[in-house]
C-alpha positions in Angstrom: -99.3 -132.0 -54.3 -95.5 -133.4 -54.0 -94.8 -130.0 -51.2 -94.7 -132.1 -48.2 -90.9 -132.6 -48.4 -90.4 -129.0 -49.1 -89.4 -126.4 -46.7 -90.0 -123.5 -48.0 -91.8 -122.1 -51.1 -91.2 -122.1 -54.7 -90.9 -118.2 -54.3 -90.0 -117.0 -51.1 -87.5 -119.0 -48.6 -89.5 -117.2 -45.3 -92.6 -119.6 -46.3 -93.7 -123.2 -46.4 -96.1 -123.9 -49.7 -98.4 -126.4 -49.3 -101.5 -127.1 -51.3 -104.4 -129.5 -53.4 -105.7 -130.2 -56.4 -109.5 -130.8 -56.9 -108.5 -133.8 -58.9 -106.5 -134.8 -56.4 -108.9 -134.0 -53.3 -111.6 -136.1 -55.3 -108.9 -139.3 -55.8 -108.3 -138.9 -51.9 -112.1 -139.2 -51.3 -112.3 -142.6 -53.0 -109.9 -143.5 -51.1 -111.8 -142.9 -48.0 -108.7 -140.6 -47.1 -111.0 -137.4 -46.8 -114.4 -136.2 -45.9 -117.2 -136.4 -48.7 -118.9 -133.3 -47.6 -115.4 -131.2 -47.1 -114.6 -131.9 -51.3 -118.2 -131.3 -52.2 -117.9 -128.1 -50.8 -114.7 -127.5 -52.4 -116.9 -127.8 -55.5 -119.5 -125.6 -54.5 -117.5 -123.0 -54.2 -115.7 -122.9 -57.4 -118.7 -123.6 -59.0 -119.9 -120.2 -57.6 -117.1 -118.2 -58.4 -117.2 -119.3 -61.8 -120.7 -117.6 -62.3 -119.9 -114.8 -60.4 -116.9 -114.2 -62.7 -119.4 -114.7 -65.8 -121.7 -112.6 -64.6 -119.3 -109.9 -62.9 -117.4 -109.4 -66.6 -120.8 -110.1 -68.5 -118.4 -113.1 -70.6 -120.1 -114.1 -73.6 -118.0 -116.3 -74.3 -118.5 -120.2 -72.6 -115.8 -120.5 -69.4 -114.1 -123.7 -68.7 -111.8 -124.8 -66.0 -108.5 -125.2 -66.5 -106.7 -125.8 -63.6 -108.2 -125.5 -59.5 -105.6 -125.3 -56.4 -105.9 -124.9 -52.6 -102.9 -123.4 -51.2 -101.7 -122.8 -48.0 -99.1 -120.0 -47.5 -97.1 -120.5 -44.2 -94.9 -117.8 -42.7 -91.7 -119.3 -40.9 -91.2 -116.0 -39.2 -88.0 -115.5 -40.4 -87.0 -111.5 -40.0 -83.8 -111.4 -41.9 -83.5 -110.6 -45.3 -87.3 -111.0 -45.2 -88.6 -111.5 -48.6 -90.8 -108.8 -50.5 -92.9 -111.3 -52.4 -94.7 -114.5 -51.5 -95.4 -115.0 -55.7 -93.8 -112.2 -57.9 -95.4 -109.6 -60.4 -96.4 -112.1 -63.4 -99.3 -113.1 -65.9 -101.2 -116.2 -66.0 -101.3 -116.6 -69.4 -97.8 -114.6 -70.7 -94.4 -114.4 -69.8 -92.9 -111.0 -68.5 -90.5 -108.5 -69.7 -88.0 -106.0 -68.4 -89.9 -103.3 -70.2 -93.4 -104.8 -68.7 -94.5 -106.2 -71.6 -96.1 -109.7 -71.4 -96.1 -112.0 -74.2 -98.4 -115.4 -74.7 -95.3 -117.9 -75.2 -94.3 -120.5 -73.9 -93.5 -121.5 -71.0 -96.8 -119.6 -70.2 -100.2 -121.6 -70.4 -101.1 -119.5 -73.1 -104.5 -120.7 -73.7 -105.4 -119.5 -70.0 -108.2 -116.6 -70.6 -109.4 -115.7 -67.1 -108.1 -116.1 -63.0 -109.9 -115.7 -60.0 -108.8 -116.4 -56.3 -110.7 -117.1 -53.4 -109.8 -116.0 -49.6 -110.6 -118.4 -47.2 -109.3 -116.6 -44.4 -107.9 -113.2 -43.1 -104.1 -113.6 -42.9 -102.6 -112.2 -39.5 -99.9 -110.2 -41.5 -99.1 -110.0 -45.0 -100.1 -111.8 -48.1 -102.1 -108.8 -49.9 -102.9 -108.7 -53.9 -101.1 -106.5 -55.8 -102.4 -105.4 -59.7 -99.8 -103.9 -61.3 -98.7 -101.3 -64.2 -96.1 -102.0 -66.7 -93.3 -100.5 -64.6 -94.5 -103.0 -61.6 -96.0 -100.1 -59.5 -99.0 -101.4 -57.7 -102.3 -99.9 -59.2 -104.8 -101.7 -56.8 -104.5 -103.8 -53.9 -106.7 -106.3 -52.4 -106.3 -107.2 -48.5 -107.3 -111.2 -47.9 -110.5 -111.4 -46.5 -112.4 -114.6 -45.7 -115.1 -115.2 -48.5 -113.5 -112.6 -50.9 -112.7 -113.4 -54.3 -111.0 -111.8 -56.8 -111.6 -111.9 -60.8 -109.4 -110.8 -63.4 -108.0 -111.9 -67.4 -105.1 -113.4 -67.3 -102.4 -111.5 -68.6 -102.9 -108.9 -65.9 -99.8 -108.4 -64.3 -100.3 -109.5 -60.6 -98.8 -110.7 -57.6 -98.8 -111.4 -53.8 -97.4 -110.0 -51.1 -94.5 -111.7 -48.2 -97.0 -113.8 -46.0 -95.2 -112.4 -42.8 -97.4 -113.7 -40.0 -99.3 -116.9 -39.6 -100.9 -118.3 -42.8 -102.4 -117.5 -46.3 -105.6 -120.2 -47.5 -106.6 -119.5 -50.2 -108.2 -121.3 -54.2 -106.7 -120.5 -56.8 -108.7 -120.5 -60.6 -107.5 -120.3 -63.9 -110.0 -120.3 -66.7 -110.1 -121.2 -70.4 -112.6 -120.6 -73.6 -110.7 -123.6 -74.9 -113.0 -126.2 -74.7 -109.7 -128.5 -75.6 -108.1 -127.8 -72.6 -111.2 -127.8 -69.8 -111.1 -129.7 -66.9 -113.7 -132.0 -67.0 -115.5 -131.0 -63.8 -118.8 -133.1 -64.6 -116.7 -136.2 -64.4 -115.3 -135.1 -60.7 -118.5 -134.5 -59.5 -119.7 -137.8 -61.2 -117.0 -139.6 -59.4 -118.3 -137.6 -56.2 -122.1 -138.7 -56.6 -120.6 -142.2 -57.1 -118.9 -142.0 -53.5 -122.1 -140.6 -52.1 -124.5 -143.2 -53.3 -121.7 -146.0 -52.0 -121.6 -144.5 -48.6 -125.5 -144.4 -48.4 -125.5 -148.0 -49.6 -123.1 -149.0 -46.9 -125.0 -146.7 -44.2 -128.5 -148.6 -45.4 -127.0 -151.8 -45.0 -125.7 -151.2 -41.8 -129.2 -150.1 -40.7 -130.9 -153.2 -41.7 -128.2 -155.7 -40.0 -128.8 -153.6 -37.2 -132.2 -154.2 -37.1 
């Protein structure tokens, strides 16, 4: 996602950014440029999360997808002026303050409602989740562990930790009740099926010139 020629992250010059869309994982896939089972499992597990995060905050409301990325967070083992912050103390949905105030305006996606983050492995060093008070002081703080997630509204002011050894993988989640802005994640896993049922095609045809 246009961070291959990028050496360093958006945030914090000791780390390499890389990451994936779901859109764009499921556009690779018809392109026979990654493995079916690998973005169907990407799937899966957002999927899940979402109902956990339903049923975890009880939400009334419907829950859409807005927006689903992978990310790798590299260390470059830099040790001077090391960096305190892989992603600074922010909302998903607001834009901060001095005072600590955070207020839905642009350039914020405003109409974001819920986040969540998935762990998909246990950094060697670094890369922890802060939640923070109004004055930035950190109020809970959740270590990366493979298979955690964490859930949370939007314009809770957050933020991660210096990645300082080895890497961060982790999906990131942000979550509408705007039905106008949802991700239309029936038509990626449409456009999934449809690679499936051309890959069986192609597998049973194989067979029966084989035979």
């Amino acid at each position: 996602d246009d961070y291959r020629d990028k050496k360093s992250s958006p945030f914090n010059s000791n780390e390499k950014f890389s990451g994936i869309e779901l859109r764009k994982s499921v556009e690779l896939l018809e392109k026979n440029e990654v493995d079916l089972e690998e973005v169907q499992i990407f799937m899966d597990v957002v999927a899940a999360a979402k109902r956990h995060l339903e049923v975890k905050f009880d939400l009334q409301r419907p829950l859409y997808f807005d927006y689903i990325h992978l990310v790798k967070r590299t260390s470059l083992g830099k040790t001077d002026n090391a960096e305190k912050y892989s992603h600074p103390i922010h909302g998903d949905n607001c834009v901060v303050q001095q005072g600590g105030t955070c207020l839905k305006q642009q350039p914020a996606f405003t109409h974001r409602d819920w986040s969540a983050l998935i762990y998909l492995n246990s950094p060697v060093k670094g890369g922890e989740f802060l939640i923070t008070d109004t004055n930035f002081e950190p109020i809970q703080t959740v270590y990366p562990t493979c298979g955690g997630i964490v859930g949370f509204k939007a314009d809770v002011l957050h933020g991660v930790k210096a990645v300082e050894f080895g890497d961060r993988y982790a999906i990131g989640i942000w979550y509408t009740h705007d039905i106008s802005k949802a991700l239309d994640i029936e038509s990626l896993q449409s456009r999934i099926d449809d690679v499936r049922e051309k890959l069986n095609r192609e597998s049973e045809q194989k067979y029966n010139q084989e035979l």
